[in-house]
C-alpha positions as CSV (number, residue, x, y, z in Angstrom):
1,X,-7.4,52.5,-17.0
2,X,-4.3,54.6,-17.8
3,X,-3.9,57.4,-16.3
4,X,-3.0,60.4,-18.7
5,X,-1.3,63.5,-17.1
6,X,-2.6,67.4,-17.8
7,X,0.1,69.4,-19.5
8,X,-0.2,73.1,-20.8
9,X,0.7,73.4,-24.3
10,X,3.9,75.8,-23.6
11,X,5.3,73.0,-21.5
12,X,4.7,70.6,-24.0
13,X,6.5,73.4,-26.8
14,X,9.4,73.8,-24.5
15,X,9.8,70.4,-23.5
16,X,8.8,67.6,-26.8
17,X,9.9,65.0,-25.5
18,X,7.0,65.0,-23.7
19,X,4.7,65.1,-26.4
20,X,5.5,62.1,-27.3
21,X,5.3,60.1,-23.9
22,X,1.6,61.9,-24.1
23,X,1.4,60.3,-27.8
24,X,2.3,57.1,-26.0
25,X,0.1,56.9,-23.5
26,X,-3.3,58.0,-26.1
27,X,-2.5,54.9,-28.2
28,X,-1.9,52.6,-25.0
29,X,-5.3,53.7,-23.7
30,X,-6.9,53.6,-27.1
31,X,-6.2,50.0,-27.9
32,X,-6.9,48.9,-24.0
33,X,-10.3,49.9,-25.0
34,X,-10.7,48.7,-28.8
35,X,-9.7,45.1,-27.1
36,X,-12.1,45.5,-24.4
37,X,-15.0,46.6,-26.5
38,X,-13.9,43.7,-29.2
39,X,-14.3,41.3,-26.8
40,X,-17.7,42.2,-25.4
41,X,-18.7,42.1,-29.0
42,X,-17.8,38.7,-29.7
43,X,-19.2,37.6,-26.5
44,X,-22.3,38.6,-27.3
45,X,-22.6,37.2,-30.7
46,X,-21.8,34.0,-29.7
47,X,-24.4,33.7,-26.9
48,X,-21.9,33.3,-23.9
49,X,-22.7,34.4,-20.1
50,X,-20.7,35.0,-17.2
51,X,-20.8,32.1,-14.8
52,X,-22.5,33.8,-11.6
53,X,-20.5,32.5,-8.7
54,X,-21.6,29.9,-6.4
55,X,-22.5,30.2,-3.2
56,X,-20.3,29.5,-0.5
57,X,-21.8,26.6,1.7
58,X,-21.0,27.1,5.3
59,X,-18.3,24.7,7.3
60,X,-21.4,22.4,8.9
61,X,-23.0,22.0,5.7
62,X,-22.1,19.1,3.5
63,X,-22.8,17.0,0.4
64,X,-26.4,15.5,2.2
65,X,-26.7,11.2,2.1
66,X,-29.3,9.8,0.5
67,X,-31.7,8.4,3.4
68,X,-31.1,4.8,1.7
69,X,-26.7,5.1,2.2
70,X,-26.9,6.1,5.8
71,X,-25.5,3.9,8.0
72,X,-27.1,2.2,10.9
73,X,-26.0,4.2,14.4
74,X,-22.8,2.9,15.7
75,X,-21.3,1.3,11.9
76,X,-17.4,2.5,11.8
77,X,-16.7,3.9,8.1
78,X,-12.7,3.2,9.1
79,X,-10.8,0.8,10.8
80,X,-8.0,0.6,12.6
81,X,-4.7,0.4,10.9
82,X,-4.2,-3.2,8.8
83,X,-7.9,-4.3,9.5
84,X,-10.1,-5.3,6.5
85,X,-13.9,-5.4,6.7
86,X,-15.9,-8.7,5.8
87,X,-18.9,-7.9,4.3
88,X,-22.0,-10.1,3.6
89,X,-21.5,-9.6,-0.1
90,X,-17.7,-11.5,0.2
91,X,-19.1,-14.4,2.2
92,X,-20.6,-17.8,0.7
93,X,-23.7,-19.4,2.4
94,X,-24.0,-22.6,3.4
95,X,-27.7,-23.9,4.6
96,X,-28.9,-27.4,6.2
97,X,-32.1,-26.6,3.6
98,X,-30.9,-25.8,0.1
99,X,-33.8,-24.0,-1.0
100,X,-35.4,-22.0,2.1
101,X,-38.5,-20.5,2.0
102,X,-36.8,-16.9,3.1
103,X,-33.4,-15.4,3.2
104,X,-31.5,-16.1,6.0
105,X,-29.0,-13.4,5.4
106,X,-29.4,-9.5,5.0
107,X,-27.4,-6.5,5.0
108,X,-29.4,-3.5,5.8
109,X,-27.0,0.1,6.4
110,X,-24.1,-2.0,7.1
111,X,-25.4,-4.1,9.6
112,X,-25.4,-8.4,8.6
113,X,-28.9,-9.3,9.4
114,X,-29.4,-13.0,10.1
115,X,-32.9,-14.8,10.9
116,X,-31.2,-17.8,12.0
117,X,-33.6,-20.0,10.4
118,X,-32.5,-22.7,8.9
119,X,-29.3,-23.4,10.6
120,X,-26.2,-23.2,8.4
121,X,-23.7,-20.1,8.1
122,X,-21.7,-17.6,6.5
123,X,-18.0,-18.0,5.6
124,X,-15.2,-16.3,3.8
125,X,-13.1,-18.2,1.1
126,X,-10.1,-17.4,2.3
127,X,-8.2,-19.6,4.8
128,X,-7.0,-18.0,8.3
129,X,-4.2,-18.9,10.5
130,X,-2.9,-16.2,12.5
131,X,-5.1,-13.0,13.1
132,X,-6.9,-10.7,14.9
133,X,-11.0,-10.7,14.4
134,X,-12.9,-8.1,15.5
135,X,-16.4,-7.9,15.3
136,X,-19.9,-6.7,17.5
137,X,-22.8,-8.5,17.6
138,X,-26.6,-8.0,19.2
139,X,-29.6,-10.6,19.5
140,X,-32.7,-9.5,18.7
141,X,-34.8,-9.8,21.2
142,X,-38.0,-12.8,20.6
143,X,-41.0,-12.2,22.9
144,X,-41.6,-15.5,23.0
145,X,-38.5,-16.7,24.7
146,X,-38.7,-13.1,27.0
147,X,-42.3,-14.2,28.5
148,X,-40.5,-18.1,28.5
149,X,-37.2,-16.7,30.5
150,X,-35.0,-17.9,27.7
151,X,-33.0,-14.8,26.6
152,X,-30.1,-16.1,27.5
153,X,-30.5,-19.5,25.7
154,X,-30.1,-16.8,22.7
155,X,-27.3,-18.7,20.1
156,X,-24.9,-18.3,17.8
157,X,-21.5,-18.2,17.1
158,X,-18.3,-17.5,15.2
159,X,-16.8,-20.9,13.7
160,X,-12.5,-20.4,13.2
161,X,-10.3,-22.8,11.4
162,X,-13.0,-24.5,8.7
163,X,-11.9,-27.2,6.8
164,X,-13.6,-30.3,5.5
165,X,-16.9,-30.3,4.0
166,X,-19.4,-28.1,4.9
167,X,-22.3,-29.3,6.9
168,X,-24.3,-28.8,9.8
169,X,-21.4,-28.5,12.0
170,X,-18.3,-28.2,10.2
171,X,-15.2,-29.3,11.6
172,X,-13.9,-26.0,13.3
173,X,-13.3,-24.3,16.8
174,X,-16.0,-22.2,17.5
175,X,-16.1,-18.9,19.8
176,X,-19.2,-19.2,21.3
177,X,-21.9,-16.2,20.5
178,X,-24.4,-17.9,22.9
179,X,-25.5,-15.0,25.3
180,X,-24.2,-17.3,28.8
181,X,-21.5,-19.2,27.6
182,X,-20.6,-15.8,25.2
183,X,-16.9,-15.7,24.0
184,X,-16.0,-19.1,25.3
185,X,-14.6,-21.7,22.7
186,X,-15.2,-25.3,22.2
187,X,-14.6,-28.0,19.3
188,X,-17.1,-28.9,16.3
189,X,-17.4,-31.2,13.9
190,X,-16.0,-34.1,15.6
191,X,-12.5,-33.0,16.1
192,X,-11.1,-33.9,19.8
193,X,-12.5,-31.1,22.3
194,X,-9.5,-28.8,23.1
195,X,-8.5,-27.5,26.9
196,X,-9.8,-24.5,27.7
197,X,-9.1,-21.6,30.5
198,X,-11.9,-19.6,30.8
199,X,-12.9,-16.8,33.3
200,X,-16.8,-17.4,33.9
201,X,-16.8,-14.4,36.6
202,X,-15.0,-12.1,34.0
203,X,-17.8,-13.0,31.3
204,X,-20.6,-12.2,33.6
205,X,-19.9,-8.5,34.4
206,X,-18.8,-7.8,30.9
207,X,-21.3,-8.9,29.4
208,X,-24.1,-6.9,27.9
209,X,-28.2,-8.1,27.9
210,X,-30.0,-9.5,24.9
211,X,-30.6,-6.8,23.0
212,X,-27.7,-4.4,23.3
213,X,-24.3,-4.8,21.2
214,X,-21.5,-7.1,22.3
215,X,-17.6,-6.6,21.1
216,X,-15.7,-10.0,20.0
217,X,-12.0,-9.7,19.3
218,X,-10.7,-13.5,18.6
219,X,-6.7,-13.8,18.2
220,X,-5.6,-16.4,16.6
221,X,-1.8,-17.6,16.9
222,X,-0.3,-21.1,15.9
223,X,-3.7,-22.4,16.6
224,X,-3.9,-20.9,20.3
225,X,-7.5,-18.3,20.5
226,X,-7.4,-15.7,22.9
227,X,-10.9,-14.1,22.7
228,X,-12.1,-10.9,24.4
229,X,-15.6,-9.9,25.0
230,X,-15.8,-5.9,25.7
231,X,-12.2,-5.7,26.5
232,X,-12.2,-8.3,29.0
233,X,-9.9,-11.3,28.2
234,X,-12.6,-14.7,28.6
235,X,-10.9,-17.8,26.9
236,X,-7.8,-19.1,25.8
237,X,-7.6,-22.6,24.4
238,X,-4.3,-24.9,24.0
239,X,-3.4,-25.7,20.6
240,X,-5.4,-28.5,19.3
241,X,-5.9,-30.6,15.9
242,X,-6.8,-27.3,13.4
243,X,-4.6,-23.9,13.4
244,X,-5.9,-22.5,10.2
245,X,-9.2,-22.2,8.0
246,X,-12.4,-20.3,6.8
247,X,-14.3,-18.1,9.3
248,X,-17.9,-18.1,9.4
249,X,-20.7,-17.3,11.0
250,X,-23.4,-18.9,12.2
251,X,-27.6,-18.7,12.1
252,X,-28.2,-21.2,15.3
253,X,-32.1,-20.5,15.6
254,X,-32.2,-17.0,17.0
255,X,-32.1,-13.5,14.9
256,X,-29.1,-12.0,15.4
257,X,-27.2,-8.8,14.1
258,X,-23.2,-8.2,13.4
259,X,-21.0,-5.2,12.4
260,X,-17.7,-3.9,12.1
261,X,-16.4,-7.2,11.0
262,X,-13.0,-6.7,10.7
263,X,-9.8,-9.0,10.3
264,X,-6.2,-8.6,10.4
265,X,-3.3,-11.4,9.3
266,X,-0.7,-11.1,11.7
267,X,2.7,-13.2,11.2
Protein backbone atom coordinates (compact mmCIF):
# COMPACT_ATOMS: atom_id res chain seq x y z
CA UNK A 1 0.00 0.00 0.00
CA UNK A 2 1.09 3.62 -0.62
CA UNK A 3 1.71 5.54 1.93
CA UNK A 4 0.04 9.05 1.76
CA UNK A 5 1.52 11.84 3.93
CA UNK A 6 -0.78 14.29 6.35
CA UNK A 7 -0.46 17.87 5.31
CA UNK A 8 -2.53 20.93 6.83
CA UNK A 9 -4.31 22.83 4.28
CA UNK A 10 -2.10 26.22 4.82
CA UNK A 11 0.94 24.22 3.96
CA UNK A 12 -0.62 22.83 1.02
CA UNK A 13 -1.89 26.87 0.06
CA UNK A 14 1.67 28.06 0.62
CA UNK A 15 3.44 25.39 -0.97
CA UNK A 16 1.13 23.79 -4.37
CA UNK A 17 3.45 22.02 -5.59
CA UNK A 18 2.63 19.82 -3.12
CA UNK A 19 -0.87 19.48 -3.89
CA UNK A 20 -0.21 17.93 -6.67
CA UNK A 21 2.41 15.11 -5.49
CA UNK A 22 -0.71 14.51 -2.97
CA UNK A 23 -2.97 14.37 -6.27
CA UNK A 24 -0.37 11.92 -7.40
CA UNK A 25 -0.22 9.70 -4.90
CA UNK A 26 -4.61 9.42 -4.48
CA UNK A 27 -4.72 8.24 -8.13
CA UNK A 28 -1.61 5.78 -7.65
CA UNK A 29 -3.35 4.27 -4.66
CA UNK A 30 -6.73 4.41 -6.29
CA UNK A 31 -5.88 2.26 -9.32
CA UNK A 32 -3.54 -0.18 -7.12
CA UNK A 33 -6.81 -1.02 -5.64
CA UNK A 34 -9.36 -0.92 -8.71
CA UNK A 35 -6.67 -3.61 -10.23
CA UNK A 36 -6.69 -5.56 -7.11
CA UNK A 37 -10.33 -5.74 -6.64
CA UNK A 38 -10.70 -6.41 -10.69
CA UNK A 39 -8.82 -9.21 -10.32
CA UNK A 40 -10.46 -10.93 -7.41
CA UNK A 41 -13.53 -10.40 -9.39
CA UNK A 42 -12.57 -12.29 -12.32
CA UNK A 43 -11.15 -14.96 -10.23
CA UNK A 44 -14.07 -15.64 -8.83
CA UNK A 45 -16.32 -15.82 -11.82
CA UNK A 46 -14.25 -18.11 -13.50
CA UNK A 47 -14.18 -20.71 -10.57
CA UNK A 48 -10.31 -20.58 -9.95
CA UNK A 49 -8.58 -21.40 -6.45
CA UNK A 50 -5.30 -20.78 -4.98
CA UNK A 51 -3.09 -23.82 -5.07
CA UNK A 52 -2.57 -24.46 -1.11
CA UNK A 53 1.06 -25.23 -0.86
CA UNK A 54 2.51 -28.57 -0.41
CA UNK A 55 3.92 -29.86 2.23
CA UNK A 56 7.48 -30.08 2.71
CA UNK A 57 8.61 -33.80 3.08
CA UNK A 58 11.45 -34.13 5.41
CA UNK A 59 15.18 -35.11 4.13
CA UNK A 60 14.62 -39.08 5.15
CA UNK A 61 11.47 -39.24 3.45
CA UNK A 62 11.36 -40.28 -0.21
CA UNK A 63 9.27 -41.23 -3.18
CA UNK A 64 8.32 -45.01 -1.34
CA UNK A 65 9.06 -48.45 -3.87
CA UNK A 66 6.52 -50.49 -4.66
CA UNK A 67 7.06 -53.77 -2.57
CA UNK A 68 7.22 -55.67 -6.13
CA UNK A 69 10.60 -53.12 -7.51
CA UNK A 70 12.57 -53.61 -4.42
CA UNK A 71 15.64 -55.18 -4.87
CA UNK A 72 16.88 -58.31 -3.33
CA UNK A 73 19.53 -57.31 -0.22
CA UNK A 74 22.93 -56.91 -1.48
CA UNK A 75 21.80 -55.99 -5.67
CA UNK A 76 24.14 -52.84 -6.70
CA UNK A 77 21.85 -50.18 -8.66
CA UNK A 78 25.50 -48.82 -10.10
CA UNK A 79 28.56 -50.13 -11.23
CA UNK A 80 31.73 -49.25 -11.38
CA UNK A 81 32.95 -47.03 -14.11
CA UNK A 82 32.83 -48.80 -17.86
CA UNK A 83 30.92 -51.95 -16.48
CA UNK A 84 27.58 -52.94 -18.11
CA UNK A 85 25.10 -55.24 -16.40
CA UNK A 86 23.87 -58.59 -18.14
CA UNK A 87 20.59 -59.20 -17.35
CA UNK A 88 18.50 -62.46 -17.81
CA UNK A 89 16.25 -60.59 -20.18
CA UNK A 90 19.54 -59.98 -22.75
CA UNK A 91 20.62 -63.60 -22.64
CA UNK A 92 19.36 -66.53 -25.04
CA UNK A 93 18.69 -70.08 -23.47
CA UNK A 94 19.86 -73.02 -24.66
CA UNK A 95 18.36 -76.46 -23.04
CA UNK A 96 19.46 -80.33 -23.56
CA UNK A 97 15.28 -80.61 -23.44
CA UNK A 98 13.65 -78.24 -25.80
CA UNK A 99 10.43 -78.18 -24.20
CA UNK A 100 10.90 -78.51 -20.24
CA UNK A 101 8.32 -79.13 -18.00
CA UNK A 102 9.32 -75.77 -15.84
CA UNK A 103 11.39 -72.74 -16.34
CA UNK A 104 14.82 -73.14 -15.72
CA UNK A 105 15.56 -69.44 -15.54
CA UNK A 106 14.03 -66.61 -13.28
CA UNK A 107 14.79 -63.14 -12.31
CA UNK A 108 13.16 -62.28 -9.09
CA UNK A 109 14.39 -58.35 -7.60
CA UNK A 110 17.40 -58.54 -9.62
CA UNK A 111 18.69 -61.73 -8.67
CA UNK A 112 19.02 -64.65 -11.93
CA UNK A 113 17.30 -67.58 -10.45
CA UNK A 114 18.33 -70.86 -11.99
CA UNK A 115 16.87 -74.49 -11.02
CA UNK A 116 19.45 -76.12 -12.88
CA UNK A 117 17.24 -78.70 -14.29
CA UNK A 118 17.69 -79.65 -17.33
CA UNK A 119 21.20 -78.88 -18.09
CA UNK A 120 21.87 -76.24 -20.72
CA UNK A 121 22.66 -72.41 -20.13
CA UNK A 122 22.42 -68.87 -20.49
CA UNK A 123 24.48 -66.82 -23.02
CA UNK A 124 24.85 -63.35 -24.42
CA UNK A 125 24.92 -62.69 -28.23
CA UNK A 126 27.63 -60.85 -28.25
CA UNK A 127 31.19 -62.21 -28.69
CA UNK A 128 34.01 -61.48 -25.92
CA UNK A 129 37.67 -61.20 -26.25
CA UNK A 130 39.29 -59.10 -23.81
CA UNK A 131 37.41 -58.13 -20.55
CA UNK A 132 36.80 -58.04 -17.14
CA UNK A 133 33.51 -60.10 -15.69
CA UNK A 134 32.32 -59.57 -12.53
CA UNK A 135 29.74 -61.35 -11.07
CA UNK A 136 28.39 -63.14 -7.38
CA UNK A 137 26.91 -66.18 -7.09
CA UNK A 138 25.22 -68.42 -4.11
CA UNK A 139 23.93 -72.21 -4.23
CA UNK A 140 20.96 -72.84 -2.73
CA UNK A 141 21.21 -75.15 -0.30
CA UNK A 142 19.31 -78.95 -1.11
CA UNK A 143 18.53 -80.95 2.09
CA UNK A 144 19.01 -83.82 0.30
CA UNK A 145 22.60 -83.48 -0.57
CA UNK A 146 23.14 -81.67 3.24
CA UNK A 147 21.84 -85.03 5.13
CA UNK A 148 24.12 -86.96 1.95
CA UNK A 149 27.37 -84.70 2.72
CA UNK A 150 27.36 -83.44 -0.84
CA UNK A 151 27.24 -79.60 -0.53
CA UNK A 152 30.23 -79.29 -1.95
CA UNK A 153 29.55 -81.45 -5.00
CA UNK A 154 27.23 -78.20 -5.57
CA UNK A 155 27.90 -77.25 -9.72
CA UNK A 156 27.95 -74.85 -12.02
CA UNK A 157 29.81 -72.59 -13.95
CA UNK A 158 30.60 -69.72 -16.09
CA UNK A 159 31.42 -70.91 -19.86
CA UNK A 160 33.99 -67.96 -21.75
CA UNK A 161 34.96 -67.93 -25.35
CA UNK A 162 31.68 -69.89 -27.00
CA UNK A 163 31.83 -70.73 -30.39
CA UNK A 164 30.40 -73.58 -32.41
CA UNK A 165 27.15 -75.05 -31.98
CA UNK A 166 25.43 -75.04 -28.97
CA UNK A 167 25.02 -78.24 -27.03
CA UNK A 168 25.49 -79.91 -23.99
CA UNK A 169 28.92 -78.81 -23.58
CA UNK A 170 29.84 -76.17 -25.98
CA UNK A 171 33.17 -75.68 -27.03
CA UNK A 172 34.46 -73.04 -24.50
CA UNK A 173 36.75 -72.55 -21.38
CA UNK A 174 34.87 -72.71 -18.40
CA UNK A 175 35.57 -70.94 -14.92
CA UNK A 176 34.46 -73.42 -12.66
CA UNK A 177 31.34 -72.42 -10.24
CA UNK A 178 31.60 -75.86 -8.61
CA UNK A 179 31.69 -75.09 -4.76
CA UNK A 180 35.54 -77.16 -4.39
CA UNK A 181 37.10 -76.76 -7.47
CA UNK A 182 35.35 -72.90 -7.44
CA UNK A 183 37.10 -70.36 -9.80
CA UNK A 184 39.34 -72.78 -11.37
CA UNK A 185 39.24 -73.17 -15.21
CA UNK A 186 39.35 -76.05 -17.55
CA UNK A 187 38.43 -76.86 -21.30
CA UNK A 188 34.92 -77.98 -22.82
CA UNK A 189 33.59 -79.11 -25.70
CA UNK A 190 36.45 -81.08 -26.96
CA UNK A 191 38.98 -78.51 -27.40
CA UNK A 192 42.68 -79.51 -26.12
CA UNK A 193 42.67 -79.04 -22.16
CA UNK A 194 44.77 -75.79 -21.51
CA UNK A 195 47.74 -75.51 -18.63
CA UNK A 196 46.62 -74.14 -15.71
CA UNK A 197 48.32 -72.48 -12.36
CA UNK A 198 46.07 -72.65 -9.70
CA UNK A 199 46.40 -71.90 -5.97
CA UNK A 200 44.15 -74.79 -4.21
CA UNK A 201 45.30 -73.39 -0.63
CA UNK A 202 44.24 -69.79 -1.77
CA UNK A 203 40.69 -71.10 -2.86
CA UNK A 204 40.07 -72.88 0.30
CA UNK A 205 40.27 -69.89 2.86
CA UNK A 206 38.47 -67.63 0.50
CA UNK A 207 35.99 -69.37 -0.13
CA UNK A 208 32.54 -69.04 1.29
CA UNK A 209 29.92 -72.22 2.37
CA UNK A 210 27.03 -73.35 0.24
CA UNK A 211 24.65 -70.97 0.88
CA UNK A 212 26.27 -67.69 1.25
CA UNK A 213 27.40 -65.36 -1.84
CA UNK A 214 30.65 -65.92 -3.69
CA UNK A 215 32.40 -62.88 -5.90
CA UNK A 216 33.89 -64.06 -9.50
CA UNK A 217 35.89 -61.51 -11.42
CA UNK A 218 37.27 -63.41 -14.75
CA UNK A 219 39.88 -61.30 -16.92
CA UNK A 220 40.23 -62.09 -20.00
CA UNK A 221 43.38 -60.94 -22.20
CA UNK A 222 44.56 -62.48 -25.64
CA UNK A 223 43.01 -65.58 -24.49
CA UNK A 224 44.90 -65.73 -21.04
CA UNK A 225 41.94 -65.90 -17.75
CA UNK A 226 43.02 -64.62 -14.58
CA UNK A 227 39.98 -65.31 -12.23
CA UNK A 228 39.57 -64.12 -8.67
CA UNK A 229 37.26 -65.59 -6.14
CA UNK A 230 36.57 -62.86 -3.21
CA UNK A 231 39.70 -60.93 -4.10
CA UNK A 232 41.92 -63.67 -4.00
CA UNK A 233 43.75 -64.41 -7.29
CA UNK A 234 42.99 -68.65 -7.96
CA UNK A 235 43.68 -69.45 -11.69
CA UNK A 236 45.50 -68.31 -14.55
CA UNK A 237 45.48 -70.42 -17.75
CA UNK A 238 48.06 -70.19 -20.76
CA UNK A 239 46.67 -69.17 -23.94
CA UNK A 240 44.99 -72.00 -25.64
CA UNK A 241 42.93 -72.83 -29.02
CA UNK A 242 39.77 -69.97 -28.27
CA UNK A 243 40.49 -66.23 -27.17
CA UNK A 244 37.11 -64.87 -27.86
CA UNK A 245 33.25 -65.79 -27.76
CA UNK A 246 29.77 -65.70 -26.02
CA UNK A 247 29.59 -65.95 -22.21
CA UNK A 248 27.13 -68.01 -20.58
CA UNK A 249 26.01 -69.55 -17.77
CA UNK A 250 25.33 -72.69 -16.83
CA UNK A 251 22.29 -74.88 -14.93
CA UNK A 252 24.62 -78.11 -14.09
CA UNK A 253 21.89 -79.93 -11.67
CA UNK A 254 21.89 -77.76 -8.64
CA UNK A 255 19.77 -74.34 -7.90
CA UNK A 256 21.87 -71.66 -8.05
CA UNK A 257 21.55 -67.81 -7.76
CA UNK A 258 23.75 -64.80 -9.60
CA UNK A 259 23.93 -60.97 -9.36
CA UNK A 260 25.70 -58.03 -10.19
CA UNK A 261 26.67 -59.36 -13.53
CA UNK A 262 28.76 -57.01 -14.89
CA UNK A 263 31.25 -56.77 -17.97
CA UNK A 264 33.79 -54.52 -19.18
CA UNK A 265 35.67 -54.67 -22.85
CA UNK A 266 39.06 -53.76 -22.18
CA UNK A 267 41.58 -53.24 -25.28
Amino acid sequence: MIAVTPYCLSDLLLRPNRVHCMVCYIDRFVSVVTVGLSLGILCSLSGCEQPEPEPAMPPEAGVPIPAEEKLAEGVMIHFEPGFSPINLAGLDLFSSEPTPEKPTWREDRGVIICTGKPKGYAQTSTSYDNFILKYDYRFEPSERHRKEGKLDYSNTGVLVYISGEDQIWPKSIEVQGKQMEMASIKSNGGIPDVEIEDNAEKRETARKPVGDWNSIEVESKEGVLTTRLNGEQICQNKPGEVKSGRIGFQAEGFEVHFRNIRIKETE
